[in-house]
N, C-alpha and C positions, 0 to 999 in steps of 0.2 A: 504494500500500500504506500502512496507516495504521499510525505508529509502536506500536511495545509498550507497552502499559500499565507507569507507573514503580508501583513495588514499594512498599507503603502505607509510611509513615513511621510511627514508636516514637508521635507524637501521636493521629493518626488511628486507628492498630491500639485505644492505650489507648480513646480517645473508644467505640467499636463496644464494648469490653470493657462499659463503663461504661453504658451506653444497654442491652446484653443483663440486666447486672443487675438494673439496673433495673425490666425487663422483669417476669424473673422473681421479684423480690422483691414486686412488685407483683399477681400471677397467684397468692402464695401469701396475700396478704392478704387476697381477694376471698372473700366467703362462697360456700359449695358450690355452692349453688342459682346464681349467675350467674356464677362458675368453668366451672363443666358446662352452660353456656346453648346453649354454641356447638353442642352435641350433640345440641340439639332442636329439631325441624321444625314452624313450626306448620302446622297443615294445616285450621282451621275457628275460625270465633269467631260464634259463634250464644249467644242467648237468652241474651246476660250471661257468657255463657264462652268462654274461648279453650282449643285442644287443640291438644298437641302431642304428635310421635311420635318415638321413638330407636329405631333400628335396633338389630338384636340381630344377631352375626354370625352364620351357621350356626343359624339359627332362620326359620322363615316369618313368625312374626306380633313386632311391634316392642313394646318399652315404650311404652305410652299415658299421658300424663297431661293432667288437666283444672285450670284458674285462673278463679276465682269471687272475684268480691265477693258477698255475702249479708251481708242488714242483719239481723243476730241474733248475738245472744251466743256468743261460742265455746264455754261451756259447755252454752248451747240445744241447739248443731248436736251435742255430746255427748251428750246424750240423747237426740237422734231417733236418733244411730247405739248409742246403748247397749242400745235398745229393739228386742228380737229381735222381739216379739210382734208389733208396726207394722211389721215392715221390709216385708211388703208392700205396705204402705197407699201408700209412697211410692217403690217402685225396681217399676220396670215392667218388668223381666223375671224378678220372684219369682214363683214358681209357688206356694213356701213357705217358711218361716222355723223352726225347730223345735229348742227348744234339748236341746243330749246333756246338757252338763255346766255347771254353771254352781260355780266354786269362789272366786268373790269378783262383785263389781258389773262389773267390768271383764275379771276374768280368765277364761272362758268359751269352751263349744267349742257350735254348732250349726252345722245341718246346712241349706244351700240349697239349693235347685232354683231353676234357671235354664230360662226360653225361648226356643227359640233360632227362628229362623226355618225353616219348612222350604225345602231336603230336610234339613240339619243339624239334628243329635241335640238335644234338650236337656243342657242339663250341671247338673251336682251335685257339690258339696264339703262336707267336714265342717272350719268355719272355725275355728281357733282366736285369740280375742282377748286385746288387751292394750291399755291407756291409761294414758294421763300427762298430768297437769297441771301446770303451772308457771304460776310470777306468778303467784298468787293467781287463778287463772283466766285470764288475759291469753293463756294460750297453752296449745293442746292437741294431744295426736299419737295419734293412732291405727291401732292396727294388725290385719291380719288375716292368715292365715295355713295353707293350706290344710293339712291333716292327713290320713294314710291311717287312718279308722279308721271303726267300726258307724255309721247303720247299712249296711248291704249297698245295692250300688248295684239299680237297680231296672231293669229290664228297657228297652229302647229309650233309657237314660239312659248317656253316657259323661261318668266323673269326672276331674276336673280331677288330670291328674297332677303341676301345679304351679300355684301361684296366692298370688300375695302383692298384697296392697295397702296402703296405709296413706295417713289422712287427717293435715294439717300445717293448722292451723288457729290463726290471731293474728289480735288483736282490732286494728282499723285506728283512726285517728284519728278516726274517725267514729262511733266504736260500735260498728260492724259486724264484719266479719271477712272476712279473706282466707283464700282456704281453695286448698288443694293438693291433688289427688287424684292418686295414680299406682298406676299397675296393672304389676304383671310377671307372664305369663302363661304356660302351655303347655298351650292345652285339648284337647290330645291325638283321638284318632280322626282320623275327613276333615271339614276346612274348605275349602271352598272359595275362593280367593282374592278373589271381591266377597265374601266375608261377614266376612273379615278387617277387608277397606275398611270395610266400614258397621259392625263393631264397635271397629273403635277411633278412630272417631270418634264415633258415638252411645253408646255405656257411659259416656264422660264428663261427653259432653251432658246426658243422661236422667237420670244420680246428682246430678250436683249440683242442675239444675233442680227433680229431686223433692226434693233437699234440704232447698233452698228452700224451698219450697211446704208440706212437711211442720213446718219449722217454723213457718213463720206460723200457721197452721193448728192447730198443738196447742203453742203458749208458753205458755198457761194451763193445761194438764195438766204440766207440766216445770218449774213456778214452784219447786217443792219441791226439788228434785232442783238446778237451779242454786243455791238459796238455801243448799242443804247443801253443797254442793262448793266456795262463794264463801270466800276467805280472806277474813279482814278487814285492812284496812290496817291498817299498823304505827301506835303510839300516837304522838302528837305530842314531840317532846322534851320534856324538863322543864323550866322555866324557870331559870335558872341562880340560885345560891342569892346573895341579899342579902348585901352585906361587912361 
């Protein structure tokens, strides 16, 4: 029989206190994004992007999000998403793009149609947006935001009874930009569980790639639009005055 484990000692009990602190004081200094890492799966890294998924309890389909490098300006990748009238041209399951309301550059409601594969419905949402800039362009967030509102859904179309996305987009040391895409979803009606699989990993895929793509593709139509939105750097100090 092997003896009883001796009872920790007032040094030891302290050390474990101290080391738990530690811990924690550490877990609160860590930014959001790799604080909350440990709750994402990656599950594909294709064509320049990596996806990952977070289970949602008591729900079938998980939070999806997509990680991109893209060599363009973060203010660039702002205008291809500010641009309702293109957003065909480069997300491959628009069917269309149609703006309701539009009450500022940024602040705006239209209306998507989505292709869905069959035997699954297509889907349709009335989006409402919003954007922010910071650092003088250095850093951009966008959001979208599904809304119940006109026009009327349209026959063999089931609309998204929840849908939020927002893009997190900083300029890297390169020039380029790191860009964040996450989805939280409930596209309501019947999904069948491979179509679950194959959208949330291709919706990430396919948004940023076309991204991409659309930016290279039209930076010279968008010249105007980054050059307005660009801060200027702050003036140099002034020389300090002669004694």
């Amino acid at each position: 029989m092997s003896a009883a484990p001796s009872p920790p000692t007032p040094s030891s009990t302290s050390a474990r206190v101290r080391r738990f602190a530690l811990a924690v004081a550490f877990a609160l200094l860590l930014p959001p994004v790799l604080a909350g890492a440990a709750g994402w799966e990656k599950v594909a890294s294709e064509r320049g992007v990596r996806v990952y998924i977070r289970e949602v309890p008591g729900r079938d389909v998980p939070r999806f999000k997509g990680v991109a490098t893209i060599d363009a300006d973060p203010l660039l990748l702002l205008a291809v998403l500010a641009d309702v009238e293109r957003a065909c041209e480069w997300n491959a399951a628009c069917v269309h793009a149609r703006m309701v309301q539009k009450r500022s550059e940024f602040d705006l409601d239209f209306h998507n149609r989505l292709k869905a594969t069959w035997p699954v419905s297509d889907r349709d949402a009335v989006l409402r947006t919003s954007a922010r800039i910071e650092d003088g362009g250095n850093r951009v967030y966008a959001e979208f935001r599904a809304i119940q509102s006109a026009p009327a859904v349209a026959k063999g179309v089931v609309r998204f009874p929840m849908l939020h996305g927002r893009y997190t987009i900083r300029r890297n040391a390169k020039g380029g930009s790191n860009v964040e895409y996450v989805i939280d979803a409930d596209p309501g009606g019947w999904v069948p569980n491979w179509f679950v699989k194959y959208a949330v990993k291709n919706v990430p895929l396919d948004t940023l790639t076309g991204l991409r793509r659309q930016a290279a593709k039209r930076a010279a139509d968008y010249a105007g639009f980054v050059a307005r939105h660009r801060s200027p750097p702050p003036p140099p100090p002034a020389p300090p005055h002669a004694p």
